[in-house]
C-alpha positions in Angstrom: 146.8 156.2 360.9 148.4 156.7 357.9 151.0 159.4 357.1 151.2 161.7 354.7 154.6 160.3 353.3 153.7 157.0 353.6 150.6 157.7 351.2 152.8 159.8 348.7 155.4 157.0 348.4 152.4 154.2 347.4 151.2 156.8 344.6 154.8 157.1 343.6 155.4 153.0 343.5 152.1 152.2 342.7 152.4 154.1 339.1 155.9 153.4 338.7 155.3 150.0 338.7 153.2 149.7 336.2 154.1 147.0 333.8 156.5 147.2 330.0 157.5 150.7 332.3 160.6 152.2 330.4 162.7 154.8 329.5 160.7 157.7 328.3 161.9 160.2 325.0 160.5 163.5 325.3 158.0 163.0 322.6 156.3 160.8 325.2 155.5 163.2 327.5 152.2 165.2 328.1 152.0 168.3 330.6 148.6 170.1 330.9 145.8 171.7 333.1 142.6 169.7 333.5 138.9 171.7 334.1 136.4 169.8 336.3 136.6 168.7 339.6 139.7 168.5 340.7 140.7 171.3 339.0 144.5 171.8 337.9 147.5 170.6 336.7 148.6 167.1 334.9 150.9 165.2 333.4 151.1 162.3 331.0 154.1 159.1 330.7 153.4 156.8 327.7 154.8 153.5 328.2 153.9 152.3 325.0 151.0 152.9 322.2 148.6 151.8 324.4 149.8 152.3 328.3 150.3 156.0 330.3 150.8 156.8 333.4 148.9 160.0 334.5 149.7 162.3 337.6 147.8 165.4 338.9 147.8 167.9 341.7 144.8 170.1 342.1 142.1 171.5 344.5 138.6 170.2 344.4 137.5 171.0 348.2 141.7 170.7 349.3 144.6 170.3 347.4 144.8 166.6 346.0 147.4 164.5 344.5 146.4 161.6 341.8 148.2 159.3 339.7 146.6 156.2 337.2 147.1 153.5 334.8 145.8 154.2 331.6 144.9 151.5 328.9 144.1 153.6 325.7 142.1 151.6 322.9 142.5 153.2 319.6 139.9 151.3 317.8 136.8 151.4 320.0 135.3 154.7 318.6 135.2 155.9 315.4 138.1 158.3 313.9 137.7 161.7 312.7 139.0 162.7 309.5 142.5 164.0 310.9 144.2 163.0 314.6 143.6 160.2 316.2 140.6 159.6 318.7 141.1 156.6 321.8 138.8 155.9 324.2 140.7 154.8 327.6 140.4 153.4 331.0 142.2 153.2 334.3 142.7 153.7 337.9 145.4 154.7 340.3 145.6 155.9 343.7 143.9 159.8 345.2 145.1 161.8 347.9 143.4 164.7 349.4 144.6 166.6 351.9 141.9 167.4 354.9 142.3 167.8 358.6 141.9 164.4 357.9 144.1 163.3 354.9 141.1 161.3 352.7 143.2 158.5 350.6 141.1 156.7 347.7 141.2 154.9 344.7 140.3 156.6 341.3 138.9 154.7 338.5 138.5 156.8 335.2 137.1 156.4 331.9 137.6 158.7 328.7 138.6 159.8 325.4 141.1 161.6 323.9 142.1 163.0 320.9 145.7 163.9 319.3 145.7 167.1 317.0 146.9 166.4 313.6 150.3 168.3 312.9 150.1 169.3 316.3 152.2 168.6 319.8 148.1 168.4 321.3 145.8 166.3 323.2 142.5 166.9 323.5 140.5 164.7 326.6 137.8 164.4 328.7 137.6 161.9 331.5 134.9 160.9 335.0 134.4 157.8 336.9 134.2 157.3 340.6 136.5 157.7 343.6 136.5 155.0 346.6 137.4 156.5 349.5 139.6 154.1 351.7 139.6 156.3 354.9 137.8 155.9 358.2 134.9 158.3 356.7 134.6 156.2 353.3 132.2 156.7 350.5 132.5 157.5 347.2 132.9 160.6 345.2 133.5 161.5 341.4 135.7 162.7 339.4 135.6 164.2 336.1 136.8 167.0 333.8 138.1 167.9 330.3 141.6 169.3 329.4 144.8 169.4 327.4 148.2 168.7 327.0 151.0 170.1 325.1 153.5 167.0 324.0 157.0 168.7 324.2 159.7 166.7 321.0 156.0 165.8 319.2 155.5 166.8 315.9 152.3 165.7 315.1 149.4 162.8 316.6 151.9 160.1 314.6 152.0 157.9 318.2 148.9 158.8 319.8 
């Protein structure tokens, strides 16, 4: 059986070591609430102007604990007059905690859209989780939210 700490510490190094990983500015970084299932909080790490890093901790039927890769195209859909509108994809490990811990893999797919003349991003996001525990299966998630980008001045990046 896998512990608790043990799963925590492969989210941690499996997002970290995502690759071109580098020092982050504050105009890089994303910290919102997402509605859906799980419900709760995120944050967002760009690596570059197409690579983040997301993390979450929430409650869908327990608390739960997530973190992916993001690849972000910015030419796939077609862009609104002002901001700038990305479709992405990614995946990254789940954790949610359970009389019996339930440890999965997350793969998402979404858009998102940065506010022009504003710190904002605007996303929605589902895909399917793959359970990796005894129990298995395979569940969703999904949900929209936003982010405030703390030193951003407008959707000039993203």
């Amino acid at each position: 059986m896998i512990s608790k700490l043990t799963v925590l510490m492969m989210l941690l190094l499996t997002t970290f070591s995502a690759p071109g990983a580098r020092a982050q500015g504050l105009h890089d970084v994303g910290v919102g609430v997402v509605v859906g299932d799980p419900i709760g909080g995120t944050a967002k790490f760009w690596l570059d102007d197409t690579l983040a890093v997301d993390f979450g901790v929430g409650i869908s039927k327990n608390a739960v604990l997530w973190g992916d890769l993001l690849w972000h195209a910015w030419d796939l859909l077609p862009q609104p007059p002002q901001g700038r509108l990305g479709a992405y994809v990614g995946m990254g490990p789940r954790l949610e905690t359970a009389s019996d811990p339930e440890f999965g893999i997350r793969t998402m797919l979404g858009a998102a859209w940065r506010l022009p003349r504003h710190p904002i991003e605007l996303f929605a996001e589902a895909g399917p989780v793959f359970r990796l525990t005894q129990s298995g299966g395979v569940e969703a998630d999904g949900g929209a939210g936003i982010r405030f980008y703390f030193g951003s001045k407008s959707a000039k990046k993203n």
